[in-house]
C-alpha positions as CSV (number, residue, x, y, z in Angstrom):
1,X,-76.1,-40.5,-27.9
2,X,-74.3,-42.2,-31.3
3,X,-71.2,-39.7,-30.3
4,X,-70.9,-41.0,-26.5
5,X,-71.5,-44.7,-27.7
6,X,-68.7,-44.6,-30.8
7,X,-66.6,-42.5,-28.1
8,X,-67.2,-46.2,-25.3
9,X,-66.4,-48.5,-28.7
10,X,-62.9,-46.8,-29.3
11,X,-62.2,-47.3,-26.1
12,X,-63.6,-50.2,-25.4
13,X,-64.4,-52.3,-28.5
14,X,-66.5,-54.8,-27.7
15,X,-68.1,-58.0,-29.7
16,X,-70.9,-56.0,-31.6
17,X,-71.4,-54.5,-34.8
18,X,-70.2,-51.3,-33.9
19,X,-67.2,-53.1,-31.6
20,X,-66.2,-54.7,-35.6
21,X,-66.6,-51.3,-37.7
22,X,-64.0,-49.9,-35.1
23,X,-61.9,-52.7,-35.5
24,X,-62.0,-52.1,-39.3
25,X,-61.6,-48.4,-39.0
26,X,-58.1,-49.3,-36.6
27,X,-56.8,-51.5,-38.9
28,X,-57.4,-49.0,-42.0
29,X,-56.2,-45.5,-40.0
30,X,-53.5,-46.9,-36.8
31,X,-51.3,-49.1,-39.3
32,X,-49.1,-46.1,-40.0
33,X,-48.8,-45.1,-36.8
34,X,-48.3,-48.2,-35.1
35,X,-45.6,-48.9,-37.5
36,X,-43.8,-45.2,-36.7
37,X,-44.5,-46.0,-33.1
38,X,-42.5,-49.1,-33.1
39,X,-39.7,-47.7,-35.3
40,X,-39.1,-44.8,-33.1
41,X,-38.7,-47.4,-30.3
42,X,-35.4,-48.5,-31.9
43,X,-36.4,-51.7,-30.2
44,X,-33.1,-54.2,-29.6
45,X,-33.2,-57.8,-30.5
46,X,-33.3,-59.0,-27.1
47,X,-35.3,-56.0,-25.9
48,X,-38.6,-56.5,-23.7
49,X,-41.0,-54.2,-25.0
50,X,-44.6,-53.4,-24.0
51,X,-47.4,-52.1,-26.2
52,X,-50.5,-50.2,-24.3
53,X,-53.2,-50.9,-25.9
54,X,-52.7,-52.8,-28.7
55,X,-55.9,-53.0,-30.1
56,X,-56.1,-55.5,-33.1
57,X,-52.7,-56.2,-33.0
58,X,-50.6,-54.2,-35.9
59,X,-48.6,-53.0,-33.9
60,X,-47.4,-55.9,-32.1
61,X,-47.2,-57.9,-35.6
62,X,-44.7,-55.0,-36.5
63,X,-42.5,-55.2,-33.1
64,X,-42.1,-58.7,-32.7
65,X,-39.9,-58.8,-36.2
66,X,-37.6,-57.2,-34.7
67,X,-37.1,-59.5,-31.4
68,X,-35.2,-62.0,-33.1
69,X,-32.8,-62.8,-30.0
70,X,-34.2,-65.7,-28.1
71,X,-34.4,-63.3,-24.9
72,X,-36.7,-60.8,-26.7
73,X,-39.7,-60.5,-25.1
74,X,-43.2,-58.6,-26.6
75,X,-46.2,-57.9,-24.0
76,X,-49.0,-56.4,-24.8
77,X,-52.2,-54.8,-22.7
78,X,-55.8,-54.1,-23.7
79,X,-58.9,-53.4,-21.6
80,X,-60.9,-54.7,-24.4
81,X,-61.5,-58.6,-24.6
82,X,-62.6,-58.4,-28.1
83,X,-59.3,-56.6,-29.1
84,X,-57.4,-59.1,-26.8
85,X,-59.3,-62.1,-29.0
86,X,-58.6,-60.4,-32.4
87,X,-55.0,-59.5,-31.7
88,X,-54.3,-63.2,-29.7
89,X,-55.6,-64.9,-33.1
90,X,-53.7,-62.5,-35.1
91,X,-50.1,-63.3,-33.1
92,X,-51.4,-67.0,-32.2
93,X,-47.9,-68.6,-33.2
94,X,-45.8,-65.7,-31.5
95,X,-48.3,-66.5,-28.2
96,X,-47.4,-70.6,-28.4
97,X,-43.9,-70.0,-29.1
98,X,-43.7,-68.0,-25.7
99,X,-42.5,-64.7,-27.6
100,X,-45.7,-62.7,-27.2
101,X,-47.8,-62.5,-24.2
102,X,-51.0,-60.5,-24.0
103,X,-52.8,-59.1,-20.5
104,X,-56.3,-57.7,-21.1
105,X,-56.7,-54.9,-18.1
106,X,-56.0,-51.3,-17.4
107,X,-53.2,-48.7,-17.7
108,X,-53.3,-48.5,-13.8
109,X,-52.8,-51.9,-13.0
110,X,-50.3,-53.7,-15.1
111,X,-49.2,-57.2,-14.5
112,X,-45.5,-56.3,-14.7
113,X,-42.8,-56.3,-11.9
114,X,-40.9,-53.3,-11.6
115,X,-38.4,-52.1,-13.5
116,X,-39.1,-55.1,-16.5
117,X,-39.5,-52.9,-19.6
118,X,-37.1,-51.6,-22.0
119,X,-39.2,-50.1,-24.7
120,X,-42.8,-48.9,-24.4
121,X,-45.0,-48.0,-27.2
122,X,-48.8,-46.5,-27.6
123,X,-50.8,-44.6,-30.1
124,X,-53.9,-42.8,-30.4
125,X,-54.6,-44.3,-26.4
126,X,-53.9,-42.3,-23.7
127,X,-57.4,-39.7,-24.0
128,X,-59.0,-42.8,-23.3
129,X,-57.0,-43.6,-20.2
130,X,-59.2,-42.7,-16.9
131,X,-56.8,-41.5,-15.2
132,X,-53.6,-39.8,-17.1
133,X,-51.4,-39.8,-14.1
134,X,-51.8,-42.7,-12.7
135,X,-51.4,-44.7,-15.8
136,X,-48.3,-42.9,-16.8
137,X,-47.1,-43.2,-12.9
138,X,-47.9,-47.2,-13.7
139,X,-46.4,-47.5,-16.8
140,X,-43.2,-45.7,-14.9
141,X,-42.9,-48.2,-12.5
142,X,-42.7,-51.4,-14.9
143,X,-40.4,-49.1,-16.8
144,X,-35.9,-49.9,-16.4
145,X,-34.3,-47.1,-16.1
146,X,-33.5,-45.0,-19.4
147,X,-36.4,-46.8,-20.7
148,X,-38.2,-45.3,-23.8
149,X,-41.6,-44.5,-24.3
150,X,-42.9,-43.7,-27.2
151,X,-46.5,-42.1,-28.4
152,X,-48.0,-41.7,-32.0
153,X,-50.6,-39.7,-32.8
154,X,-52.1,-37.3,-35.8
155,X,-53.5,-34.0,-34.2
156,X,-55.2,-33.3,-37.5
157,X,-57.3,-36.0,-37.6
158,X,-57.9,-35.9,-34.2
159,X,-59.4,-32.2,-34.1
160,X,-61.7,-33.5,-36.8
161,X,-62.6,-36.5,-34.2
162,X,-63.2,-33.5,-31.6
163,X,-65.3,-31.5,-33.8
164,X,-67.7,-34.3,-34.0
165,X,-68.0,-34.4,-30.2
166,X,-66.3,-38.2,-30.4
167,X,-63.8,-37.6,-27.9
168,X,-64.1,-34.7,-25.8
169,X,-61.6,-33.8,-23.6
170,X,-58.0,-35.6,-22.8
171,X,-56.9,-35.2,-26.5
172,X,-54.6,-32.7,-26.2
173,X,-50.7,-33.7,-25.9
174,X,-50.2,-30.9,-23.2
175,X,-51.8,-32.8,-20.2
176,X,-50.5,-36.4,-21.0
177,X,-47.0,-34.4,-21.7
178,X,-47.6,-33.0,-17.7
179,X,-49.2,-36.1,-16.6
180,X,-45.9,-38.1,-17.8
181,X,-43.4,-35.2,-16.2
182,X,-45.1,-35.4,-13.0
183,X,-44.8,-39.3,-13.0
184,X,-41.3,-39.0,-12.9
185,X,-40.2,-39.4,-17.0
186,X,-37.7,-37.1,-18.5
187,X,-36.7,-35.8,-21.8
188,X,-40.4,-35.6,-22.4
189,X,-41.2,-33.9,-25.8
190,X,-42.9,-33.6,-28.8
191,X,-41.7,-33.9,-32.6
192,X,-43.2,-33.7,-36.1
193,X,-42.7,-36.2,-38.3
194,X,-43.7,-37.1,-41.4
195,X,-44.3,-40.6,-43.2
196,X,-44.7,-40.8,-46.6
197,X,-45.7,-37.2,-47.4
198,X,-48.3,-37.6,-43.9
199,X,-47.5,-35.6,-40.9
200,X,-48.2,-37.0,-37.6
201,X,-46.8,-36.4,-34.0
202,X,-44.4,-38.9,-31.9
203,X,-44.2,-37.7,-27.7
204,X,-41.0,-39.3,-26.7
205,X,-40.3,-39.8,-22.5
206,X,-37.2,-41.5,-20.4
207,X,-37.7,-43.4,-17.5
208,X,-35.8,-41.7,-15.0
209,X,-35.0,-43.2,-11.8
């Protein structure tokens, strides 16, 4: 029962006690990743880039220094309104300025045209995805061709997670890796990396079209 409802929470925070420990728990274990995530990106300063599930907004206070042309665009989307309220008070000035804009939905459905995206960015998100193929056929779509996606993630700590029947199944890299072939991406691969003495994981895919 406490595993399936801390499994809901990091999937779907929401405005609770529990929804506010996970928020504390992202901010102290993602920041790394989310930092890596958006280096990888080699984001451009007039790049539009899109972060999936952005949580309480780290990563998209890292990505948005690096937009410093005036046609640099940052998106982010989160099915979680309490994220989307935490991360729109944490990037409140980017939002008025007209440099950040935040969705709250799903991976399925993005409010994107076609082909809009240059750089794409997630971490420790897609196991919570319903629906691995059709949100990495989605995120496809609103990618420009030769766009790059980039995922961060620390299979260490997420066996541990595993072992205490918090997430159960989707974890692994190989069926997102598939899931993200079959969508249409290229180049898709995994590399270890290592930050400060840490290893973690990045899965790098191309929009091809």
């Amino acid at each position: 029962m406490l595993a399936r409802k801390l499994t809901q929470q990091l999937g779907h925070p929401t405005q609770s006690l529990v929804g506010w420990l996970v928020k504390q728990f992202l901010e102290r274990h993602n920041r790394v990743l989310e930092e890596r995530a958006v280096r990888l990106c080699e984001i451009q300063p007039d790049s539009t880039v899109l972060e999936v599930g952005f949580g309480p907004g780290l990563g998209l206070q890292e990505a948005v220094q690096y937009l410093t042309d005036p046609k640099g665009k940052l998106l982010g989307l989160d099915y979680s309104e309490y994220m989307h309220k935490v991360a729109r008070e944490r990037l409140r000035d980017h939002i008025a300025s007209g440099k950040v804009q935040l969705f709250q939905g799903r991976v399925e459905s993005i409010p994107l045209p076609a082909c809009s995206v240059d750089k794409v960015y997630h971490c420790n998100c897609y196991y919570f995805w319903p629906d691995l193929l059709a949100g990495s056929a989605e995120l496809h779509r609103v990618m420009k061709p030769g766009a790059l996606m980039v995922t961060t993630l620390k299979l260490a700590s997420l066996r541990k997670v595993v072992s205490r029947w918090v997430i159960q199944d989707k974890w692994q890299p190989e069926p997102y890796m598939e899931a993200l072939i079959a969508a249409g991406f290229t180049d898709v691969r995994l590399e270890e990396k290592q930050h400060k003495g840490r290893d973690f994981q990045a899965i790098f895919a191309t929009a091809a079209k």
